[in-house]
N, C-alpha and C positions, 0 to 999 in steps of 0.2 A: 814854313819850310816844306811842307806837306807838299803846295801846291805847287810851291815853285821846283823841286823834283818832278809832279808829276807833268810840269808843262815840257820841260827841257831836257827830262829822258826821255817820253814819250816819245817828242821831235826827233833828238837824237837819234835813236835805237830805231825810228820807221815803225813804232806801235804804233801814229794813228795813219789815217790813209793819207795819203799827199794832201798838204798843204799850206800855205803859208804860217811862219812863226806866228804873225798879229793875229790871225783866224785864232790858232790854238789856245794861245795866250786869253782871247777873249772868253772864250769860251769855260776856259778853267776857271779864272778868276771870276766874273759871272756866277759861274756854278760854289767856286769856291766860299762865295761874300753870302747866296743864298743861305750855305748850310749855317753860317755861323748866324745867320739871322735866325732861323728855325730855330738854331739851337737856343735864341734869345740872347744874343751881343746886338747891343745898341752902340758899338763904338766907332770911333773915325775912320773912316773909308780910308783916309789918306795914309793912317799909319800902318792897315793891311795890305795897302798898296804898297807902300815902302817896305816895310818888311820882307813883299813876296818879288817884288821887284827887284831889290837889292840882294837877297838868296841868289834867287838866281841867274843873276847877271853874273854876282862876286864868285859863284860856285861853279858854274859850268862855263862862262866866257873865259876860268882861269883854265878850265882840264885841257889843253892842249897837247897833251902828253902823245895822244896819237899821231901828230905831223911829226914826230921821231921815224916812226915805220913806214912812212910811204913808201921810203925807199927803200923801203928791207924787205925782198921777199916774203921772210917766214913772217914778221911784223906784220906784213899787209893781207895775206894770207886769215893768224888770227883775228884782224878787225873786220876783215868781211865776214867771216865766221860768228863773230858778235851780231853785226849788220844784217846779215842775210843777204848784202848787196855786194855787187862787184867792190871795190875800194874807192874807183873814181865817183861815183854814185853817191857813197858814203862821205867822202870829200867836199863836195860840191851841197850835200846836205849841212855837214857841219859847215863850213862857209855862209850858208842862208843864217842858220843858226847864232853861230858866234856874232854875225852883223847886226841881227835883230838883239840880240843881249847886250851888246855896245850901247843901240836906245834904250835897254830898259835902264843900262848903269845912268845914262842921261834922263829917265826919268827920275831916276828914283833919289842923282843929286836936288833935281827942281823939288823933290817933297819932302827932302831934309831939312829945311827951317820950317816947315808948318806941322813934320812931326816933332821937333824940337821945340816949338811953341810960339818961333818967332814970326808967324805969320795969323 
């Protein structure tokens, strides 16, 4: 859950500098699979995969809650104030975003029977 927050707020919110989701994504999960080695996990890549894939597809592909306020003033207002970016910025962000989480929900249906056992 860890990781998968910190790919898809990060993205979100413009913590890291501009760049595509799959960069970001790589990058965390990469860094993410290291630490648990260090820490000494010898376990299936597929099922951290899935796990972090499926968080955060299921968690942040659902928060749509903000295409309520585009159209409201005060609404749009607050989320640039979240953002630091104009609104449309912020819009055209989460759209890359939510796109790329749609493939992670499609990856992380394809690694459902091999962490189920069935592959």
């Amino acid at each position: 859950m860890d990781a998968g927050d910190l790919f898809a707020a990060s993205y979100s919110l413009f913590g890291v500098e501009p760049c595509e989701p799959r960069e970001l994504d790589r990058v965390v999960f990469e860094n993410y699979l290291a630490g648990l080695r260090a820490a000494g996990w010898g376990g299936d890549l597929r099922a951290a995969r899935f796990g972090y894939t499926a968080y955060a597809a299921l968690k942040y592909g659902c928060l749509t809650f903000w295409l309520r306020d585009a159209r409201d003033p005060s609404g749009s207002a607050a989320w640039e104030g979240v953002a630091g970016r104009p609104l449309a910025e912020y819009i055209e962000n989460q759209g890359r975003l939510v796109t790329y989480l749609l493939d992670l929900a499609d990856e992380a249906r394809g690694l459902l029977d091999a962490v189920d056992g069935r592959q």
